[in-house]
gemmi code that builds the backbone of each chain (N, CA, C; Angstrom):
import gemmi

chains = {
    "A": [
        ("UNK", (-5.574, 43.153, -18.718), (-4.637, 42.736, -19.756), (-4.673, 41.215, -19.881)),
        ("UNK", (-4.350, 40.615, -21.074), (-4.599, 38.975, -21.507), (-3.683, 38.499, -22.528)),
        ("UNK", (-2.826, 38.098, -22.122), (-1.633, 37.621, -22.808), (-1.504, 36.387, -22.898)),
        ("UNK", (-1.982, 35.523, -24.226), (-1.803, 33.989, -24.487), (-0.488, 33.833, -25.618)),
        ("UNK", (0.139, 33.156, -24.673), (1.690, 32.914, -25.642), (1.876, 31.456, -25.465)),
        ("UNK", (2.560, 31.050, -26.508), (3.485, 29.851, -26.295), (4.951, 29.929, -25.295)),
        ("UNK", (5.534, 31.164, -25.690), (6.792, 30.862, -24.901), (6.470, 30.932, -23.088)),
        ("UNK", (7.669, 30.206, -22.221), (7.457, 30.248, -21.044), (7.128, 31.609, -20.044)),
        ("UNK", (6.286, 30.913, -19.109), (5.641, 32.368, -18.956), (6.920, 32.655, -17.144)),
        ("UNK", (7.315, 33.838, -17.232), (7.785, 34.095, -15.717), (6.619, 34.988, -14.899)),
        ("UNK", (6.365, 34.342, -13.770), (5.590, 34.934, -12.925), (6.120, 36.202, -12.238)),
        ("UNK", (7.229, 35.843, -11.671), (8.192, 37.273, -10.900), (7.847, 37.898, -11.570)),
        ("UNK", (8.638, 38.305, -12.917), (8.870, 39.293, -13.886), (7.328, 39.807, -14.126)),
        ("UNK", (6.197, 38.819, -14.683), (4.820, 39.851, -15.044), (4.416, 40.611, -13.269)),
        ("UNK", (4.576, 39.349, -12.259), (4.408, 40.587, -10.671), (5.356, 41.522, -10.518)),
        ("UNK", (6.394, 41.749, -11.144), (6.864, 43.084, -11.096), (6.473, 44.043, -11.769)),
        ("UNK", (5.944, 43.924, -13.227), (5.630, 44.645, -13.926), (4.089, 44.784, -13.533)),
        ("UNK", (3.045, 44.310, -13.365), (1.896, 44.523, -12.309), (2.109, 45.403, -11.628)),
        ("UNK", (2.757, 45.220, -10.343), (2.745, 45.902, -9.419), (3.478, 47.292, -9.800)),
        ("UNK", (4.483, 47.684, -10.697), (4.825, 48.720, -10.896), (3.754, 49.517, -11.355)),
        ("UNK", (2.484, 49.242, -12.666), (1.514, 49.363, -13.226), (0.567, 49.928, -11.628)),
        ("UNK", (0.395, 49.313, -10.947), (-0.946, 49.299, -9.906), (-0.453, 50.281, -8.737)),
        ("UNK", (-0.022, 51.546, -9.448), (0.429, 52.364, -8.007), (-1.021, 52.709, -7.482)),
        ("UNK", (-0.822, 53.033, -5.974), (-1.815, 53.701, -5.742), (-2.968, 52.509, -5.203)),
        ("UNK", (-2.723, 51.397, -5.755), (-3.458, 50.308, -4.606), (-2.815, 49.583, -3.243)),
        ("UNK", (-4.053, 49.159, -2.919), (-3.194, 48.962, -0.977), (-3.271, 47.384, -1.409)),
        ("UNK", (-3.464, 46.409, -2.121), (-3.474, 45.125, -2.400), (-3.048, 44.194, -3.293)),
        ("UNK", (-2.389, 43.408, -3.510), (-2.081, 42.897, -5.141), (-2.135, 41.028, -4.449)),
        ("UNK", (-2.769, 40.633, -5.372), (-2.687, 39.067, -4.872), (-2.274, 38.316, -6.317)),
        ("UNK", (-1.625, 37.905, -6.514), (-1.166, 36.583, -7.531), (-1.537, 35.239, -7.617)),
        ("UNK", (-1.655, 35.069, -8.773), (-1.456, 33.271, -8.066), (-1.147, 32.648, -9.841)),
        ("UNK", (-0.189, 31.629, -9.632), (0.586, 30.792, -10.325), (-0.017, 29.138, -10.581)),
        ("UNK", (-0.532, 28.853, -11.930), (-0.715, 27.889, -11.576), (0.221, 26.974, -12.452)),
        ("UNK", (0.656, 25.771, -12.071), (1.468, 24.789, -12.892), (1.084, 23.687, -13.402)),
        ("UNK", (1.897, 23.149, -13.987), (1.519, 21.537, -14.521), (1.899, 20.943, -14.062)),
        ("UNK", (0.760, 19.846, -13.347), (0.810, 18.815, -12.066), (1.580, 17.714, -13.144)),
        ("UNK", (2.785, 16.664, -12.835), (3.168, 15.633, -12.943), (2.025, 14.549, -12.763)),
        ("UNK", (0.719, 14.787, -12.254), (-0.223, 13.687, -12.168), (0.400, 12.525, -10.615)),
        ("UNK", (-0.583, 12.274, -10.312), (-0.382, 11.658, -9.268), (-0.581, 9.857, -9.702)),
        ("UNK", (0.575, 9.026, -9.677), (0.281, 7.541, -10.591), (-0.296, 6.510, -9.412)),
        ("UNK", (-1.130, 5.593, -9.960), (-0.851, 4.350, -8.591), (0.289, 3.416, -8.670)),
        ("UNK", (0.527, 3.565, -7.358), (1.625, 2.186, -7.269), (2.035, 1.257, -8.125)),
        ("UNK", (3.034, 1.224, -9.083), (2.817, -0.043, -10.087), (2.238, 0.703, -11.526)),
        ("UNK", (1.777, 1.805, -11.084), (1.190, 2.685, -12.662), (1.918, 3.995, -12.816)),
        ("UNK", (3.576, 3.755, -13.079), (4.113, 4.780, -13.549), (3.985, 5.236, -14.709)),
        ("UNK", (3.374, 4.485, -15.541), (3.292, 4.657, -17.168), (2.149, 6.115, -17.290)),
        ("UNK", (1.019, 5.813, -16.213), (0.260, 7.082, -16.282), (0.536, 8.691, -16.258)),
        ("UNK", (1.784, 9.040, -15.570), (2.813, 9.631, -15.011), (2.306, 10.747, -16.312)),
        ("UNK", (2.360, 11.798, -16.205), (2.118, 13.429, -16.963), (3.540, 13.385, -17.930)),
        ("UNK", (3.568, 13.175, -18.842), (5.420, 13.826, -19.396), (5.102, 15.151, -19.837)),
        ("UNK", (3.960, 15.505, -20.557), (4.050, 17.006, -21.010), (2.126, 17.083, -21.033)),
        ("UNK", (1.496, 18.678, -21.047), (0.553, 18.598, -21.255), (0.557, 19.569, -23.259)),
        ("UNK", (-0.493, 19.867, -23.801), (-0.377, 20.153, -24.774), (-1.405, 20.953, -24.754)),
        ("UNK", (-1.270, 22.170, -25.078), (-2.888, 22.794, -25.462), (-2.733, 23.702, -26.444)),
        ("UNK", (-4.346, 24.216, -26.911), (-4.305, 24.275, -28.542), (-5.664, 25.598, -28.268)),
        ("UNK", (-5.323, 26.515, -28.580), (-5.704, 28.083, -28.455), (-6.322, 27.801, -29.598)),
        ("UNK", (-7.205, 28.937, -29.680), (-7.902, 29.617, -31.163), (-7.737, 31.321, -30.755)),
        ("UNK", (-6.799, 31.488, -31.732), (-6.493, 32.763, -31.532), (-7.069, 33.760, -31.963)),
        ("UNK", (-7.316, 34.762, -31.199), (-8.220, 36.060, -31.571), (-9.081, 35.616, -30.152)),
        ("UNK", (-9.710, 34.737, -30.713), (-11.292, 34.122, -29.730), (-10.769, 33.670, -28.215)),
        ("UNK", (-9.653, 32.844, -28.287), (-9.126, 32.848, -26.720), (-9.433, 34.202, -25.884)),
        ("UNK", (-8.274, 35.311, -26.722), (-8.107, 36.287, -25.873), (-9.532, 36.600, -26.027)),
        ("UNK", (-10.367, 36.924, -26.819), (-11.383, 37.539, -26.884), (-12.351, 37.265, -25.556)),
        ("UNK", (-12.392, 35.624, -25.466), (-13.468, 35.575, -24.297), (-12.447, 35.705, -22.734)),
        ("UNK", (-11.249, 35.400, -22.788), (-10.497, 35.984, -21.121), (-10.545, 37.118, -21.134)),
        ("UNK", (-10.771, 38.019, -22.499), (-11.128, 39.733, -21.399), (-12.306, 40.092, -21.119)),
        ("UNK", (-13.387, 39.302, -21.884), (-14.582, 39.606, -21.272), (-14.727, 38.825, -20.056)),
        ("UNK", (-13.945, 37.932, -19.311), (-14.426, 37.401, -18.074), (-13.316, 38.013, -16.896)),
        ("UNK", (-12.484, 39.212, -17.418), (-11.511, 39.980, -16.942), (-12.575, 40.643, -16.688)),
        ("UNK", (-13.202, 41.313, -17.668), (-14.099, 42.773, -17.300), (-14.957, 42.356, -16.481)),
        ("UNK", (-15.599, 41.137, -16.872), (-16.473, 40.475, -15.394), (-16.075, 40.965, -14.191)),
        ("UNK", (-14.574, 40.720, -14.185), (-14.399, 40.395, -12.607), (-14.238, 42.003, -12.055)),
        ("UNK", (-13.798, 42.755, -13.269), (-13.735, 44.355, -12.796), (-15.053, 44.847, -12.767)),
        ("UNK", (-16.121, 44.808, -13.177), (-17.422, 44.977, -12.609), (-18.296, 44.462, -11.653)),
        ("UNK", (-17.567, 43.182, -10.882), (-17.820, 42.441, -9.904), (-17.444, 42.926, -8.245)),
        ("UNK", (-16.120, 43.236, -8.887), (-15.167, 43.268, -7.346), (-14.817, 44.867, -7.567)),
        ("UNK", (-14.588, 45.377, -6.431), (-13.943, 46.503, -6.780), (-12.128, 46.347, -6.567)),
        ("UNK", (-11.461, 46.330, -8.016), (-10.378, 46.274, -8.263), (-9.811, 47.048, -8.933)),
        ("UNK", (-8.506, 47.373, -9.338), (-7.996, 48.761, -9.767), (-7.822, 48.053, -11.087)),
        ("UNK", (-6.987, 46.781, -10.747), (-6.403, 46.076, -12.459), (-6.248, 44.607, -12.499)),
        ("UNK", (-6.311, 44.451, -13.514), (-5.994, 42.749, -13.445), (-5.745, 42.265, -14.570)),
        ("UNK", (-4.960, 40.869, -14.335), (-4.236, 40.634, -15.554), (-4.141, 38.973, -15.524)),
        ("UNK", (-4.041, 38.778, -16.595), (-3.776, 37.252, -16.785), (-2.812, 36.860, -18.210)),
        ("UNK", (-2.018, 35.898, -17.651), (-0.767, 35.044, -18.542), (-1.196, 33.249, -19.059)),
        ("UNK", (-2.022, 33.234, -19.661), (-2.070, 31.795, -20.063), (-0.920, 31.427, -21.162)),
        ("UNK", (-0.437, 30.394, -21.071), (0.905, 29.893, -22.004), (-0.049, 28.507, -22.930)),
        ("UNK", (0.131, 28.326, -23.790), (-0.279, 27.191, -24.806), (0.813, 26.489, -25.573)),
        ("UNK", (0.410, 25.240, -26.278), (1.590, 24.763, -27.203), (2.254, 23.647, -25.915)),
        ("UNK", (3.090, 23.029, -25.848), (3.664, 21.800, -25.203), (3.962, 22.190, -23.882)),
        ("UNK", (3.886, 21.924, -23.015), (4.219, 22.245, -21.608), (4.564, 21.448, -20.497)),
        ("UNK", (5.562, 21.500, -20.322), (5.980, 20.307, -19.548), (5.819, 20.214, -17.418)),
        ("UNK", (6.255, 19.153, -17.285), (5.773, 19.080, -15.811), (6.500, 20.055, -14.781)),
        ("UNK", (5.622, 20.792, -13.993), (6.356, 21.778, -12.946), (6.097, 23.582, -13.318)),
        ("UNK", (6.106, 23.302, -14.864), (6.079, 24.799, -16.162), (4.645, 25.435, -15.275)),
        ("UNK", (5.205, 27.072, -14.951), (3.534, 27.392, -15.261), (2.971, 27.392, -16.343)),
        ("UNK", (1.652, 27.368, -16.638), (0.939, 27.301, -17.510), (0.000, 28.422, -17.321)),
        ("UNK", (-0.495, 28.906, -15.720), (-1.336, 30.241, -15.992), (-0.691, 31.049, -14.890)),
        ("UNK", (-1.086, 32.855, -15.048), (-0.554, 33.843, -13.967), (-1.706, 34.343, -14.273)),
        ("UNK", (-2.156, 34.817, -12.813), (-3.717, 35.903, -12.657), (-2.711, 36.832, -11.760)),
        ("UNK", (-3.395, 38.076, -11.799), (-2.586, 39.127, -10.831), (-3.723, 39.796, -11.063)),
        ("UNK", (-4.125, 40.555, -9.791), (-5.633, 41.688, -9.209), (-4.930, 42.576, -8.331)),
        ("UNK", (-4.790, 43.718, -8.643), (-4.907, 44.490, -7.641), (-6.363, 45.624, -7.035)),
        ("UNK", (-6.322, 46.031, -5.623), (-7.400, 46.609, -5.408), (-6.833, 46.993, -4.391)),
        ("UNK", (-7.961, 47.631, -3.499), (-7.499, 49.273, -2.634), (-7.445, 48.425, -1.290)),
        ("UNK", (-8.091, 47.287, -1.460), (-8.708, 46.248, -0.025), (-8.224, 44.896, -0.633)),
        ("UNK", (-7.568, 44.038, 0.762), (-7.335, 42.996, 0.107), (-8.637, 42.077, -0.396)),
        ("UNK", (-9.858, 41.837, 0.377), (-10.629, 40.783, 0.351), (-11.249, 41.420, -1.221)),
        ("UNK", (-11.029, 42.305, -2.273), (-11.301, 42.414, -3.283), (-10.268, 41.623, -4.385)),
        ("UNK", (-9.343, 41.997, -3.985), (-8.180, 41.313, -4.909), (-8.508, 39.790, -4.969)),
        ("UNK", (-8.257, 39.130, -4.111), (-8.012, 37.821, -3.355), (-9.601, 37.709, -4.017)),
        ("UNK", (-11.171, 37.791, -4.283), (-11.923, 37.220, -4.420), (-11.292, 37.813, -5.640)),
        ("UNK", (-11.684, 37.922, -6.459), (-11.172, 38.482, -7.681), (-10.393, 37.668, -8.384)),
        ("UNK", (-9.689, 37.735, -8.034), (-8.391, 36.543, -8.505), (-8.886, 35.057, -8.571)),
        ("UNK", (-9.604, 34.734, -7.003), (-10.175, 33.179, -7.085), (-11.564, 33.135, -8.339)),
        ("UNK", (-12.119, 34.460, -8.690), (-13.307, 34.286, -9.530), (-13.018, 33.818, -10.320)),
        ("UNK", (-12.128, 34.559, -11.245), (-10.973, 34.631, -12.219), (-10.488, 33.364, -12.869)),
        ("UNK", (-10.161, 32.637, -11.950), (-9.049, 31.622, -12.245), (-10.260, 30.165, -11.924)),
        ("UNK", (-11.523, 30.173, -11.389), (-13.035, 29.430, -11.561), (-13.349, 29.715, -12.733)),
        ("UNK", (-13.603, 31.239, -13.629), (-14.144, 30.965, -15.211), (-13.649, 30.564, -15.984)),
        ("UNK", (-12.027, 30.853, -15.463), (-11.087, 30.401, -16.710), (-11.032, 28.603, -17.177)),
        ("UNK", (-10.783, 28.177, -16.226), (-10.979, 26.406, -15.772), (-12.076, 26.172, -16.337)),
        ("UNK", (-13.230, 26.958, -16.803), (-14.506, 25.966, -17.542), (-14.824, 27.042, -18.528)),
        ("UNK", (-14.229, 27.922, -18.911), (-14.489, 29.172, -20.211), (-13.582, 29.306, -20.704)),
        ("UNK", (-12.269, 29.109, -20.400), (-11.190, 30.237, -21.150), (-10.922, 28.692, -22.228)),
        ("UNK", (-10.794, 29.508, -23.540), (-11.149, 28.509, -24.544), (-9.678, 28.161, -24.938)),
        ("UNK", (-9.375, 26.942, -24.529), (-8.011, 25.968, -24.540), (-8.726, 24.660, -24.588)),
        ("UNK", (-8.307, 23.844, -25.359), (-8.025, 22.593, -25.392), (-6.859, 21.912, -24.614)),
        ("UNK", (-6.927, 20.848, -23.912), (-5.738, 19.985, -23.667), (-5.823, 18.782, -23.685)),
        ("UNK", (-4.370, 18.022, -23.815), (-4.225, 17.008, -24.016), (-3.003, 16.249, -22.831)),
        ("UNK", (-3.492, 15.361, -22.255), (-2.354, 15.107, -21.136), (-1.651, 13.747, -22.226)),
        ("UNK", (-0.460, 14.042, -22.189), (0.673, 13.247, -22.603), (1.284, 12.283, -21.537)),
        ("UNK", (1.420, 10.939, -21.538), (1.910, 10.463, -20.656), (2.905, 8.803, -21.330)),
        ("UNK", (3.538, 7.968, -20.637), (3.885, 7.042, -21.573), (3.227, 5.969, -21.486)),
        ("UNK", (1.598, 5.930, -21.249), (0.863, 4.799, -21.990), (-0.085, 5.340, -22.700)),
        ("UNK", (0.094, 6.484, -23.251), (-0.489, 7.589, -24.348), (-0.899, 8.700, -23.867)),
        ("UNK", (-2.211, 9.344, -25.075), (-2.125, 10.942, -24.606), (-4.050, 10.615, -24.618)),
        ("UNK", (-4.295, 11.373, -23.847), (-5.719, 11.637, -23.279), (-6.545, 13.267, -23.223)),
        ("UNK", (-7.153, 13.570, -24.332), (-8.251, 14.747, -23.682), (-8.196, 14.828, -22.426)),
        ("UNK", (-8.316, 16.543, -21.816), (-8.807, 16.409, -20.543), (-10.136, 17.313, -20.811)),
        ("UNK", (-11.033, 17.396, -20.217), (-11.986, 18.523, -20.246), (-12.538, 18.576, -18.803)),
        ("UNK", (-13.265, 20.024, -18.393), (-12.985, 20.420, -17.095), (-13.725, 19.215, -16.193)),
        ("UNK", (-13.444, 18.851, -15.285), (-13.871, 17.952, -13.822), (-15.413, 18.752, -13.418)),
        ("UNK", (-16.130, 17.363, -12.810), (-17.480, 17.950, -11.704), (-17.034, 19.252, -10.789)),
        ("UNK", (-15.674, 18.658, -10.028), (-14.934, 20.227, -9.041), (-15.237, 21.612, -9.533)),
        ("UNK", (-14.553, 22.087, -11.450), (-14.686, 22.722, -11.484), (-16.069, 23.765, -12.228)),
        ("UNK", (-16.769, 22.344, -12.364), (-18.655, 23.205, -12.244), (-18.834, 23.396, -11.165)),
        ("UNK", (-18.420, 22.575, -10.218), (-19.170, 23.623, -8.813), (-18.603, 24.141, -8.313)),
        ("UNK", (-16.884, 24.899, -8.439), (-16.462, 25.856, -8.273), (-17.007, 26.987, -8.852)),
        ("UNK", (-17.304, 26.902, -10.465), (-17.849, 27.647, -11.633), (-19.459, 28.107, -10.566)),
        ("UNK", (-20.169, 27.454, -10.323), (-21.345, 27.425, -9.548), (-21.198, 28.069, -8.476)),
        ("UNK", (-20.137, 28.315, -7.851), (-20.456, 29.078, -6.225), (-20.403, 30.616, -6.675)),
        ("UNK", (-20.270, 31.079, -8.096), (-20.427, 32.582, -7.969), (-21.434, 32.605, -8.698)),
        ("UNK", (-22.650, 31.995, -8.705), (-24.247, 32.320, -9.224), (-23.961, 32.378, -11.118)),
    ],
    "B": [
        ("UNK", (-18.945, 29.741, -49.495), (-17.971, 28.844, -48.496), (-17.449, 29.486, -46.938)),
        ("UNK", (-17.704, 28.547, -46.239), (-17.193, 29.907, -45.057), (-16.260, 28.906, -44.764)),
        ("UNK", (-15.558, 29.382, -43.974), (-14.249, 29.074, -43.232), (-14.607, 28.004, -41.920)),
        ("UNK", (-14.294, 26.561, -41.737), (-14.892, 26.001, -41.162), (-13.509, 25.449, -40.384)),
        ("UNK", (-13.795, 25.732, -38.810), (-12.417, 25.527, -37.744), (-12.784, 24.258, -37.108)),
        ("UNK", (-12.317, 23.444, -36.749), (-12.459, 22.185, -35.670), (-11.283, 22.873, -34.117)),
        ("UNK", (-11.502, 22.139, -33.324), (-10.356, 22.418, -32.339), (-10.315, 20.920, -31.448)),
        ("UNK", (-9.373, 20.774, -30.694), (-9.430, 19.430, -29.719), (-9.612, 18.396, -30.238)),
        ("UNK", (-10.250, 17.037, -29.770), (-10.622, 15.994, -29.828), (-11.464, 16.283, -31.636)),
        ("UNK", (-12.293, 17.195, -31.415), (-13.158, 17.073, -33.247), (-12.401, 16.769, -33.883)),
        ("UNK", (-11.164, 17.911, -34.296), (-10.317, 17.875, -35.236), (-9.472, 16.457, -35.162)),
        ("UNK", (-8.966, 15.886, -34.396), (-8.542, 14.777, -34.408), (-9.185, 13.733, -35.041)),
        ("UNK", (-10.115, 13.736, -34.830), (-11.350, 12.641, -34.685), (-11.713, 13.013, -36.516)),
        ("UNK", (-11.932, 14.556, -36.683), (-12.260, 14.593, -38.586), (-10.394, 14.256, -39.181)),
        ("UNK", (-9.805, 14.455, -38.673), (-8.537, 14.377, -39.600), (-8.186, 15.798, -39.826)),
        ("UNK", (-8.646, 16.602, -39.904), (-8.475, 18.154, -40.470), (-8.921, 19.282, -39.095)),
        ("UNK", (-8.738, 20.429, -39.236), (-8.428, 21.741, -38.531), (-9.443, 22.663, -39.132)),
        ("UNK", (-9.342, 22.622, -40.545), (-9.970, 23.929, -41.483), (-10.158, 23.374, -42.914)),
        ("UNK", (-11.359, 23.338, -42.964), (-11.914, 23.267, -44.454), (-12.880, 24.460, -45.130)),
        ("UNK", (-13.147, 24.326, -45.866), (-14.087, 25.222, -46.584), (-15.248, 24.403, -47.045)),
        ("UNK", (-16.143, 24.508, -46.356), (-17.374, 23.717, -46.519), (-18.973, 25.483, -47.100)),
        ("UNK", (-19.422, 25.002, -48.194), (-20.548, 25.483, -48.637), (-21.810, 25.146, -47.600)),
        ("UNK", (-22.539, 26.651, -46.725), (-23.920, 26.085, -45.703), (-24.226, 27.405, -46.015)),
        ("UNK", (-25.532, 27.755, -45.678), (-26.352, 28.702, -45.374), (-26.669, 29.300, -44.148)),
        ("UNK", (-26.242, 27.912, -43.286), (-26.690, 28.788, -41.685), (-25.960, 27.720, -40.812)),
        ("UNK", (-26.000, 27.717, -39.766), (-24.742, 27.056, -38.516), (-25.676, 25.795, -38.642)),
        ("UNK", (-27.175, 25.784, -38.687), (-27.238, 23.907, -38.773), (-26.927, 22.967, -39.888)),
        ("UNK", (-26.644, 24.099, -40.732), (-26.507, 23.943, -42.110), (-25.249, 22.477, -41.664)),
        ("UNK", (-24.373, 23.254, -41.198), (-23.206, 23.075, -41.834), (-22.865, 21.840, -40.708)),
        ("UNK", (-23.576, 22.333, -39.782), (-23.220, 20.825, -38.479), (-23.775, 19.798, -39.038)),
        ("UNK", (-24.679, 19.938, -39.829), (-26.002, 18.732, -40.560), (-24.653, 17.613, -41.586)),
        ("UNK", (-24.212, 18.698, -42.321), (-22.927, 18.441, -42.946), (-22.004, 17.592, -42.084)),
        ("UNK", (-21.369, 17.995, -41.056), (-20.078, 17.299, -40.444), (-20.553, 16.383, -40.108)),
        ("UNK", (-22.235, 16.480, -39.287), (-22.260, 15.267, -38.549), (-22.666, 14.005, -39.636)),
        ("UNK", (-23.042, 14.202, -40.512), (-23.074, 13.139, -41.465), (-21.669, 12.289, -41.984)),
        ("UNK", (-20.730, 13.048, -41.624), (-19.378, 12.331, -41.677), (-18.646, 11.643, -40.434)),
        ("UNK", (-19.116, 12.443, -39.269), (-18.817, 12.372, -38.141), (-19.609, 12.615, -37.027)),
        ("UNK", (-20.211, 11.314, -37.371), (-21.724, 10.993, -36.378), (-21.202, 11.192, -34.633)),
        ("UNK", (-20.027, 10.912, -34.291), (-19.541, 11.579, -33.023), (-19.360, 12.445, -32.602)),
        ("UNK", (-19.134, 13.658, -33.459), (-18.988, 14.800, -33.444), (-20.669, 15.748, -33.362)),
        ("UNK", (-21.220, 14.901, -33.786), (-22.504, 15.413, -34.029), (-23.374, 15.249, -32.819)),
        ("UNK", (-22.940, 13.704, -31.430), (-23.261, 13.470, -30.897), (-23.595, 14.459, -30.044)),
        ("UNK", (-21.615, 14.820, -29.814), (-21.342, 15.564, -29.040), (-21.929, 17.244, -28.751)),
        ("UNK", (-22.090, 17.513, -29.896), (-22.865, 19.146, -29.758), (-23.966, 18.567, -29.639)),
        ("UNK", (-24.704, 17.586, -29.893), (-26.613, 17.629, -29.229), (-26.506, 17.451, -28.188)),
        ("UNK", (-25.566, 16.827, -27.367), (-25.638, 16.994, -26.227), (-25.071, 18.148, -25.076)),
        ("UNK", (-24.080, 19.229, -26.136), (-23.809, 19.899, -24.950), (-22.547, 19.721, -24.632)),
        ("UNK", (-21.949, 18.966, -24.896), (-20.456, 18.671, -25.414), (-19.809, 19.184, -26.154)),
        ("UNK", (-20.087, 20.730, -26.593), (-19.090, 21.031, -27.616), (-20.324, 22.356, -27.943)),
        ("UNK", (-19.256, 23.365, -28.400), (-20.040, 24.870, -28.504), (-19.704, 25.289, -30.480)),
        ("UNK", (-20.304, 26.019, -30.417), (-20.032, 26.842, -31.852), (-19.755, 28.202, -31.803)),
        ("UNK", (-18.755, 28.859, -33.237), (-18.933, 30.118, -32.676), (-18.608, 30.835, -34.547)),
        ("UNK", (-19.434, 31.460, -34.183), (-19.472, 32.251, -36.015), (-19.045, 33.254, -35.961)),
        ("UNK", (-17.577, 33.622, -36.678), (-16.765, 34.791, -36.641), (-15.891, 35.425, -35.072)),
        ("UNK", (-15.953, 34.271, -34.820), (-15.258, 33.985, -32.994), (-16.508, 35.013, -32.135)),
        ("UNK", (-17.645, 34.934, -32.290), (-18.930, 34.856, -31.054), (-19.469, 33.667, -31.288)),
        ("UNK", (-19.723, 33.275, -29.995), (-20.166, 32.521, -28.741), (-21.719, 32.408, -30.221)),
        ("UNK", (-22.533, 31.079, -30.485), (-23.642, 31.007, -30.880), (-23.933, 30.230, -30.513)),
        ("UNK", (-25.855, 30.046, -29.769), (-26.599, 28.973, -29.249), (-27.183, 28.860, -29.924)),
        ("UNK", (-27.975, 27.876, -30.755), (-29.052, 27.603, -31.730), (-28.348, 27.978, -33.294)),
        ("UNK", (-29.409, 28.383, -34.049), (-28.905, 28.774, -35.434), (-28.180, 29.925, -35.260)),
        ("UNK", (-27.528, 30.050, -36.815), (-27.036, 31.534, -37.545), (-27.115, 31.224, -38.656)),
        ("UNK", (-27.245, 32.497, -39.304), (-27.242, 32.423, -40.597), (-25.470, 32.552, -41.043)),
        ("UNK", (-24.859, 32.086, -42.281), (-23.525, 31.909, -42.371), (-23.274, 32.854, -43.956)),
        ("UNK", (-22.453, 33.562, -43.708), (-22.120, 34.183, -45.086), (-21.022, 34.028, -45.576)),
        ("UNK", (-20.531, 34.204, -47.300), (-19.243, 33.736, -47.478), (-18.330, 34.048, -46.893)),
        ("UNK", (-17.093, 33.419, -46.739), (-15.674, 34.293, -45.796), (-16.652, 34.198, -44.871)),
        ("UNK", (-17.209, 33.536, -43.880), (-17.550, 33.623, -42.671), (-16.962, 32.343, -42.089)),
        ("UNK", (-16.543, 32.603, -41.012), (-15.576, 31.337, -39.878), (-16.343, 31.113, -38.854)),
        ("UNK", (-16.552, 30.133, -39.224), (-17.236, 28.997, -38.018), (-16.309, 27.985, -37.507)),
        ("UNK", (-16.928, 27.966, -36.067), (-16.011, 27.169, -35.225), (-16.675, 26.176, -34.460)),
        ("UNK", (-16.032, 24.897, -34.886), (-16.756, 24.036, -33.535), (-15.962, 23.178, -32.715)),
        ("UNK", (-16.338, 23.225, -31.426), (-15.020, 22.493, -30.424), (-15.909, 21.976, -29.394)),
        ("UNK", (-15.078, 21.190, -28.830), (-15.630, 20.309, -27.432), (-15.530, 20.891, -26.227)),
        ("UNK", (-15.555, 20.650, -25.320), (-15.116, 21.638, -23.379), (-14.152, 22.442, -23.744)),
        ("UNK", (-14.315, 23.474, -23.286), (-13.103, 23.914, -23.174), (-12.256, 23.882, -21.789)),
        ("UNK", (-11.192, 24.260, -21.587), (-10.366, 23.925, -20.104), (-9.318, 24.455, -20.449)),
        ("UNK", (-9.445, 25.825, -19.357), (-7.924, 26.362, -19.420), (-7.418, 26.308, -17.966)),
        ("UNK", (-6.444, 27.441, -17.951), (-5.680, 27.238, -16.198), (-4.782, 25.780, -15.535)),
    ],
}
model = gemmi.Model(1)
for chain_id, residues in chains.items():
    chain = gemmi.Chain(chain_id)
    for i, (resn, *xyz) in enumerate(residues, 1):
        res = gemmi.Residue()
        res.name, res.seqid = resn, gemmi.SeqId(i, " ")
        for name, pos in zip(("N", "CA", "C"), xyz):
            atom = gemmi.Atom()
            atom.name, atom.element = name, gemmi.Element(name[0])
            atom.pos, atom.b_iso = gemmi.Position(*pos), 0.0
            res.add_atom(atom)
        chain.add_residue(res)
    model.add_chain(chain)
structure = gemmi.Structure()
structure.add_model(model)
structure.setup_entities()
């Protein structure tokens, strides 16, 4: 399942509804990711995150996160999996993504989930923009996450 | 005319989101932008930025038909 919304996303609430969905598996792993405040130097509070911004193309977003969903269900052996990306203004602390995998074994879930959340970071088609108060800056993905992208061949 | 999308940094950078630009095929029409927006043009020869005709993924040419939506954007980055 692939759900790109603007409004705020709750993690509890989609891991409850997951896990109600995934009877019958012995594993469920989550993971939450947020919007970092940015780390400033000393003297460079102006750099400081106030909001991030991102900008979907709809249809085609979801279109390519379920084909790298089905990836991961022909990869790993997993029962289900799901992902919550949020778009549109987002402020510091907000999640911004939810992955949830369940499977019969944990070390399926848990790789699964980390695959998951490596294609999304250099495939899942979002734009962003970091907002801060000495302006706003493109981000596009880091060296890190090609060679995260790179450790699954 | 097909349906012509910018996203990110492009669209900023052209002023616009969606125009209706007249091409025959996907170099057609990049041949087009980048003549307005020699940065934009940079950026896809190098690999900086993808296309996609009727929201699939295209490397090299396509051919473009009317009411057809083409898309061009820079990195993408989600999560």
């Amino acid at each position: 399942m692939v759900i790109v919304q603007t409004e705020p996303i709750d993690p509890s609430l989609l891991l409850h509804d997951f896990t109600k969905r995934a009877g019958g598996a012995g594993a469920i792993v989550s993971f939450t990711g947020l919007v970092r405040p940015g780390e400033a130097c000393p003297g460079n509070e102006a750099a400081l995150v106030t909001a991030l911004e991102l900008q979907a193309y709809p249809g085609f977003t979801e279109k390519v996160m379920a084909g790298i969903v089905d990836e991961a269900q022909a990869r790993f052996a997993i029962r289900d999996a799901m992902v919550a990306h949020r778009y549109g203004r987002i402020g510091p602390t907000d999640p911004i993504i939810f992955v949830a995998t369940a499977a019969h074994h944990r070390r399926d879930a848990f790789l699964a989930a980390d695959y998951l959340m490596d294609q999304f970071k250099t495939r899942a088609p979002f734009w962003k923009k970091e907002h801060a108060p000495d302006g706003a800056r493109w981000i596009e993905p880091r060296a890190q996450d090609h060679q995260d992208l790179a450790r699954w061949g | 005319m097909a349906k012509v999308l910018l996203f990110g940094w492009f669209a900023e950078k052209a002023g616009w989101a969606e125009q209706q630009i007249a091409g025959a095929t996907l170099l057609h029409l990049k041949t087009i932008l980048g003549e307005c927006h020699p940065d934009i043009a940079a950026a896809l020869a190098v690999g900086k930025g993808r296309s996609a005709v009727n929201q699939s993924l295209v490397y090299g040419d396509a051919p473009v038909n009317d009411g057809d939506e083409v898309a061009f954007f820079p990195p993408v980055s989600g999560g």
